[in-house]
C-alpha positions as CSV (number, residue, x, y, z in Angstrom):
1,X,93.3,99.1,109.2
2,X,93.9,96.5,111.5
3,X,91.2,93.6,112.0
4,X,91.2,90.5,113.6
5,X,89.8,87.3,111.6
6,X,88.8,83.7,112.1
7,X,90.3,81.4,109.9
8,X,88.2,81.1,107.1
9,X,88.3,81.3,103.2
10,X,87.0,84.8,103.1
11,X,89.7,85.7,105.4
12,X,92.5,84.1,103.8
13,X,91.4,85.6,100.3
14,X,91.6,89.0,102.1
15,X,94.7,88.1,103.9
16,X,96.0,87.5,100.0
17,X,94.7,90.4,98.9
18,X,96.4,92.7,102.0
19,X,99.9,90.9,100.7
20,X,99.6,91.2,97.2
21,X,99.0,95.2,97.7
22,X,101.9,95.5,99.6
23,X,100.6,95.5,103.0
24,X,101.3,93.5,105.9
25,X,99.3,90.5,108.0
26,X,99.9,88.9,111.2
27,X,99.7,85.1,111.4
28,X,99.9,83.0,114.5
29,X,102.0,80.0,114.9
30,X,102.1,77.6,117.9
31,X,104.7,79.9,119.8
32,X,104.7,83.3,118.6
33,X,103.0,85.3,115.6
34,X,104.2,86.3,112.7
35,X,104.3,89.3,110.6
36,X,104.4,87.9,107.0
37,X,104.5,90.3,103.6
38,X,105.3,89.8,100.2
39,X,109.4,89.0,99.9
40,X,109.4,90.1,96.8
41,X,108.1,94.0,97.7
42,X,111.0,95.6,98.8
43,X,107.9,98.2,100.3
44,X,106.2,95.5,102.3
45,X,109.5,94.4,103.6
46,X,110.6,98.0,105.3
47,X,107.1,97.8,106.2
48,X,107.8,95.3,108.7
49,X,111.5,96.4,109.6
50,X,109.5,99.5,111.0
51,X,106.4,97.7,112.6
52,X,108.9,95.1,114.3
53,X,111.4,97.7,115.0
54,X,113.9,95.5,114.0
55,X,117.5,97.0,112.9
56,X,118.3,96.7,109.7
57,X,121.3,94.6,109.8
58,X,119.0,92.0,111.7
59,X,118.1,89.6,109.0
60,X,114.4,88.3,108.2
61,X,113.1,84.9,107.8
62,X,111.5,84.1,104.6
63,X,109.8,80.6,104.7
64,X,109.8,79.0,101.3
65,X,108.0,75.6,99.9
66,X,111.3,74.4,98.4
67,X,114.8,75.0,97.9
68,X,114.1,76.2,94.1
69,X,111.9,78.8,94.9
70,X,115.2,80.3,96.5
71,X,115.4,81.1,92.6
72,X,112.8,82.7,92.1
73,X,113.7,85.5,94.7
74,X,117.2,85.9,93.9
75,X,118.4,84.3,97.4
76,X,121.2,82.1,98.2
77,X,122.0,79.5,101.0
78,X,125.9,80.0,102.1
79,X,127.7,76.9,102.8
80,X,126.7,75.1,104.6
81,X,123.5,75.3,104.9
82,X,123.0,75.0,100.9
83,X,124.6,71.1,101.6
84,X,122.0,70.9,104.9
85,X,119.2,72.1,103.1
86,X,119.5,69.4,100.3
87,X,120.1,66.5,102.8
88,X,117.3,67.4,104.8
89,X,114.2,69.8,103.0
90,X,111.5,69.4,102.6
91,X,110.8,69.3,106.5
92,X,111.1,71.5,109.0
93,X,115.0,73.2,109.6
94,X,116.1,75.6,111.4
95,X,119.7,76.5,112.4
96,X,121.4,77.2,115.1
97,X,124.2,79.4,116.0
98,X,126.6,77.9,118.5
């Protein structure tokens, strides 16, 4: 099923509800749109490897509201960014390979 909704608080209840049972949503951002899942749903995530096409070894952004809910997922920062990210989060960061 694939629906397109206004911002609202019945949509973003459903939009919770689609995550939370594994499925995917779309959210737009001021450039591009997103597809967003649950990181924790290892389901979800090949879900969106095979909606975006994307190769496997092509890593996927997982946007986080601190560095301690890393934790709670099981990720780590390599170093450097682990000594960026605790000099400069909260706030917007994103690196850049030269």
């Amino acid at each position: 099923m694939s629906e397109i909704r206004a911002i609202s608080d019945e949509s973003l209840a459903q939009a919770v509800e689609i995550v939370r049972d594994g499925g995917l949503i779309v959210i737009p951002t001021d450039t591009v749109y997103g597809v967003a899942c649950d990181p924790r749903n290892i389901e979800a995530i090949r879900k969106v490897f095979a909606a975006k096409q994307r190769p496997k070894y092509k890593s996927l952004q997982v946007l986080l509201p601190s560095i301690e809910s890393m934790e709670k997922l099981h990720l780590d920062l390599p170093v450097p960014l682990n000594r960026l990210s605790a000099m400069f989060m909260p706030g917007a960061f994103s690196p850049i390979a030269v």
